[in-house]
N, C-alpha and C positions, 0 to 999 in steps of 0.2 A: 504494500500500500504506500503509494509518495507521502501521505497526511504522515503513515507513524513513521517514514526514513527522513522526514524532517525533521518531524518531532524529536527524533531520536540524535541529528547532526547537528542540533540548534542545541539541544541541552551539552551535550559534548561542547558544544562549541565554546560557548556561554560558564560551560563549568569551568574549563581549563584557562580562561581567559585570563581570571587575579592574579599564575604562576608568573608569567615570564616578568611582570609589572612590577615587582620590587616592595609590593604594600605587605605593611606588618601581616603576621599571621592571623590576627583579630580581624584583621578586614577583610582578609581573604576567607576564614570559615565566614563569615556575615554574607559573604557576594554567594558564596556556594551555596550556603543554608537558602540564601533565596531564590535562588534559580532550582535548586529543590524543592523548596514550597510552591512552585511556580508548577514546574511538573505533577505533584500531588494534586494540587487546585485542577488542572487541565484532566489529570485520572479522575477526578471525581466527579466533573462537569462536563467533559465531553459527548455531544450525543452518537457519535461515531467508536463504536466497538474498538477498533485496531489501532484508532488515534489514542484510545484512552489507554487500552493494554499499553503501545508503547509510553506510552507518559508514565503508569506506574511503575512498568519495570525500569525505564531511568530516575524514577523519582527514590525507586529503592536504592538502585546502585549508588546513588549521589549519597543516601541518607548514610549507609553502609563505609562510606569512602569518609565523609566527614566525621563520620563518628569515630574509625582510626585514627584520624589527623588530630581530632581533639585530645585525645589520648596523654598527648604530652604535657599539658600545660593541667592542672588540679581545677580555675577556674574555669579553664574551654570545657573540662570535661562536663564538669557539671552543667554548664551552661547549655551547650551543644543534645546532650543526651535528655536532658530539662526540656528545650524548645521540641523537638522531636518527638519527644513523649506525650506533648501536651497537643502539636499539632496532628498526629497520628490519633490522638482520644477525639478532635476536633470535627479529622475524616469519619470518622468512625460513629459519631453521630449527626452526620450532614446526609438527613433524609433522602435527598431527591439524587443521591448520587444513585450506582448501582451495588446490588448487596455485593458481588464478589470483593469491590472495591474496599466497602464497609468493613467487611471481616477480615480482611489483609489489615487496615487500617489496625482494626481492633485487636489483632495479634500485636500486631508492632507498637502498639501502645502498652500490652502487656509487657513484652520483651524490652523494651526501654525503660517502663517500670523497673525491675527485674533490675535492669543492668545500675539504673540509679540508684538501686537500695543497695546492692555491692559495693558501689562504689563511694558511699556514706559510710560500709561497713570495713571498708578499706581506711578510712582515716579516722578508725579508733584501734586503742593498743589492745583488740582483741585478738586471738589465735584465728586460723580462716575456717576453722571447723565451727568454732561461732558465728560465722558468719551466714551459717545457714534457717537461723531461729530467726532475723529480722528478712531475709530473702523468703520464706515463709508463708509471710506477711501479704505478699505479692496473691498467689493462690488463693488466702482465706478473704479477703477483700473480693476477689473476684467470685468467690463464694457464697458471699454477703450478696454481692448487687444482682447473683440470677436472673430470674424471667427481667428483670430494667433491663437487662442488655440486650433483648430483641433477638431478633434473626442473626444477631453477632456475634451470639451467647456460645456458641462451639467452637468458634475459633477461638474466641480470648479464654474458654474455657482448657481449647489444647492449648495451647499457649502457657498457661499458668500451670498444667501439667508437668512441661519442661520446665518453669522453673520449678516446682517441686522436687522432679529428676536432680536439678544442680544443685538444689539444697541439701538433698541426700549425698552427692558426691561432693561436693562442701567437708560433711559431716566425716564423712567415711576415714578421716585420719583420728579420731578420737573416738573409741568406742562408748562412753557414757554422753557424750554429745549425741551421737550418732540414735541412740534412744530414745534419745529423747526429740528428736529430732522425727522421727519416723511416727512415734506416738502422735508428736502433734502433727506430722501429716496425713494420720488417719483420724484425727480429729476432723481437720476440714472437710475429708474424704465423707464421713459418721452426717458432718453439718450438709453438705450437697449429696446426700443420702434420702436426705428426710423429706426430700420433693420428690413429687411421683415418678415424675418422667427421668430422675436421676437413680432411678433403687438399685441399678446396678452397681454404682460407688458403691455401696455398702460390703461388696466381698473384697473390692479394694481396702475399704479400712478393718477389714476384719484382718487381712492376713498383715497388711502395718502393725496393726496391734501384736500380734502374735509377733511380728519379728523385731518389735521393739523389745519385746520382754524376752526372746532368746539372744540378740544384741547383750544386753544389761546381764541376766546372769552367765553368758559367756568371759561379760566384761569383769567379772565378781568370780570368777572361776569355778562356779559351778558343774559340777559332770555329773548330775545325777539327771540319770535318760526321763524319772517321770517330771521331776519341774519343767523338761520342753515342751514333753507333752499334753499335761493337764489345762496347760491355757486355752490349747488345740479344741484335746476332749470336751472339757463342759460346753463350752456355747455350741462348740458343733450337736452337743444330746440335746441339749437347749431347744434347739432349732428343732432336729429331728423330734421332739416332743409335739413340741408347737404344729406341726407340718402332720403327723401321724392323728394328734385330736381334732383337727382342722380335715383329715381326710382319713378315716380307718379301715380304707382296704389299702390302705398305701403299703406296700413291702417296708418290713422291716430292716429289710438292708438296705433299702434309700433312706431308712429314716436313721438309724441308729448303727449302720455297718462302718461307715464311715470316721465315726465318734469312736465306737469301741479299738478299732481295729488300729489307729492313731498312738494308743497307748498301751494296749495291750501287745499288738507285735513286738516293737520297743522294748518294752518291761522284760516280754519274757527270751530273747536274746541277751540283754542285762544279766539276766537269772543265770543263766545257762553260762555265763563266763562269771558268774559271780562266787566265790567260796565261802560267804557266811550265807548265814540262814534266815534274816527279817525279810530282804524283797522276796525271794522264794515263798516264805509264809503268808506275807502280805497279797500279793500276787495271786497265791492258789486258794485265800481266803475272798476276795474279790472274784476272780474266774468263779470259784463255787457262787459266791451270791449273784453272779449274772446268771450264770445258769437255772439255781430254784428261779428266778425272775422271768425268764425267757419261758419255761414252763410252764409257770402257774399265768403268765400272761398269756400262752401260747405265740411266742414271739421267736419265732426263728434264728433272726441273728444275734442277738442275747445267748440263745438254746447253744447253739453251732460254736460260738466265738467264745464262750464263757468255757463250753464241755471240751474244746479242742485245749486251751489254755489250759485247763486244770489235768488234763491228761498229760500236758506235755510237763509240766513241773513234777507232775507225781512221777513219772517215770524219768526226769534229769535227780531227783532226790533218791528212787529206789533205785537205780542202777550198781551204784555203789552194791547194795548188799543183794542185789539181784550177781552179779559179778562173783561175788565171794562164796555165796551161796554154790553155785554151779563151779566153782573151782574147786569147794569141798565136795562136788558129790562124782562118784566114779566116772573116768571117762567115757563109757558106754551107755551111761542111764539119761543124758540128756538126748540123743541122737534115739532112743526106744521110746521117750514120752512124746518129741516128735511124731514117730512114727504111730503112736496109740492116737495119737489127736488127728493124725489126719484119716485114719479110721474110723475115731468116731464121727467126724463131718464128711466121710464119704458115707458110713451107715443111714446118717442122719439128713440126706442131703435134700430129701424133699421137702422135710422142716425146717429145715434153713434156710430154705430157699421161699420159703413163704413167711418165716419171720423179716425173713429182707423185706420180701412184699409189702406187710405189713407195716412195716420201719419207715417204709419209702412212704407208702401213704400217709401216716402219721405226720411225718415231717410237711410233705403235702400239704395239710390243710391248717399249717400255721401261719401267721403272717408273714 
């Protein structure tokens, strides 16, 4: 199109013009910053499609160039990233433009947000892993103003995502920052949860949560397998409760396989390299109470996940004297009870094979 290879040689042209002229740097970002706002105005007003495309994407590039240039000087910076921030919030609700425009706008207003609160956070004597609690700020703001943001609302919504992302990698050199850090960004996540049309954030801040608190007692040196997973466990049975009274043909193992199975795997590979005796105990006293539970409920994966667990600790505990047992008794007589046992389940095999039957149905008509 001639309109956007104009458009496109006039701003070039125009940008690079302050260089060869000898004027301080102040006047030279001032001359650029306006022949960039100059472009943005023409993105956002144009009624020609391919004129306005080219305007925005030189209006980026210029915004992009200037905001390096400022870099050097503490006042440009703020200055330059300031103007920019506040003229992209400007495009960003200037109705009569076109919405793609808008929400490029509205991103870039995030991300200058964003870059200005770093760069606040850069001239205090804090460590840079703190500097991801006021960059934060950025996200839960954009949290707060929701549906006000219109048709914008997903771009400056991704937008604040990434800076979330760089608050976490901010954080990521301090492990008790880094906690805390993640906590509070499944706080905002918990906050833009609680609008209908966002319920999906909510598994976003569930597993934040969870991995603020394995963050924190990793950072506390914790190694015991159930504090990672109890934080897991509960809310996940929580749900699964909520979800099963809410619907009671629901399988028990969408509701509660998930929950158990989080802390009980876990736990009982613990057991198994462990040489004292409380997780064992504790563990096969739990397996037993899921199991009467899964039972008298008729609840399947309670039944299955409780009776598999408690089988397997009773038999990592009897081994030992199941071992010694059979090294005191002759070498002949274990290889002959073998042989009697599968005797009697070949005598019996019609009956076994209908207790199976039965088994299989049984379990069948549990949840």
């Amino acid at each position: 199109e001639p309109a956007a290879a104009a458009v496109a040689l006039g701003w070039g042209g125009l940008f690079t013009a302050p260089l060869p002229l000898g004027l301080p740097v102040a006047a030279v970002l001032a001359a650029q910053l306006a022949v960039t706002a100059a472009a943005g105005l023409l993105a956002l007003r144009s009624p020609d499609r391919p004129t306005a495309i080219a305007a925005g994407a030189v209006a980026l590039l210029g915004a992009g160039n200037v905001s390096l240039a400022a870099l050097d000087g503490r006042a440009a910076t703020f200055a330059v990233l300031g103007l920019l921030g506040a003229g992209c919030a400007a495009g960003a609700a200037y109705g009569p433009a076109p919405r793609w425009a808008r929400s490029g706008a509205a991103a870039l207003a995030v991300g200058y947000a964003t870059a200005l609160v770093v760069a606040l956070s850069a001239l205090t004597d804090l460590a840079a892993p703190w500097w991801a609690l006021p960059v934060l700020a950025v996200p839960a703001a954009v949290t707060a103003a929701g549906p006000r943001l219109g048709a914008q609302r997903l771009a400056a919504e991704a937008a604040a995502g990434a800076a979330g992302v760089l608050a976490l990698a901010l954080a990521c050199g301090d492990a008790p920052v880094l906690a805390l850090a993640l906590a509070l960004a499944g706080v905002v996540c918990a906050g833009s949860a609680v609008r209908a049309d966002r319920r999906a954030l909510g598994w976003a801040a569930g597993v934040l949560f969870v991995a603020a608190a394995w963050v924190r007692l990793a950072s506390a040196g914790v190694g015991t397998a159930e504090a990672y997973t109890l934080p897991v466990t509960l809310p996940a049975l929580a749900v699964g409760f909520l979800r099963h009274r809410r619907d009671p043909a629901a399988s028990s193992w969408t509701a509660y396989g998930p929950g158990l199975a989080v802390t009980l795997l876990p736990s009982l590979a613990a057991a198994w390299g462990d040489p004292h005796w409380p997780r064992p105990l504790l563990l096969g006293a739990a397996a037993l109470g899921l199991t009467l539970a899964g039972a008298h409920h008729r609840l399947r994966a309670p039944l299955l996940l409780g009776g598999g667990t408690l089988a397997a600790v009773a038999l990592h505990e009897l081994a030992p004297y199941v071992v010694q047992v059979v090294d005191a008794l002759p070498r002949w007589l274990p290889p002959a009870l073998a042989g009697l046992l599968l005797l009697a389940v070949g005598a019996t095999y019609e009956k076994r094979l209908r207790d199976a039957r039965r088994l299989r149905s049984a379990l069948g008509r549990l949840h």
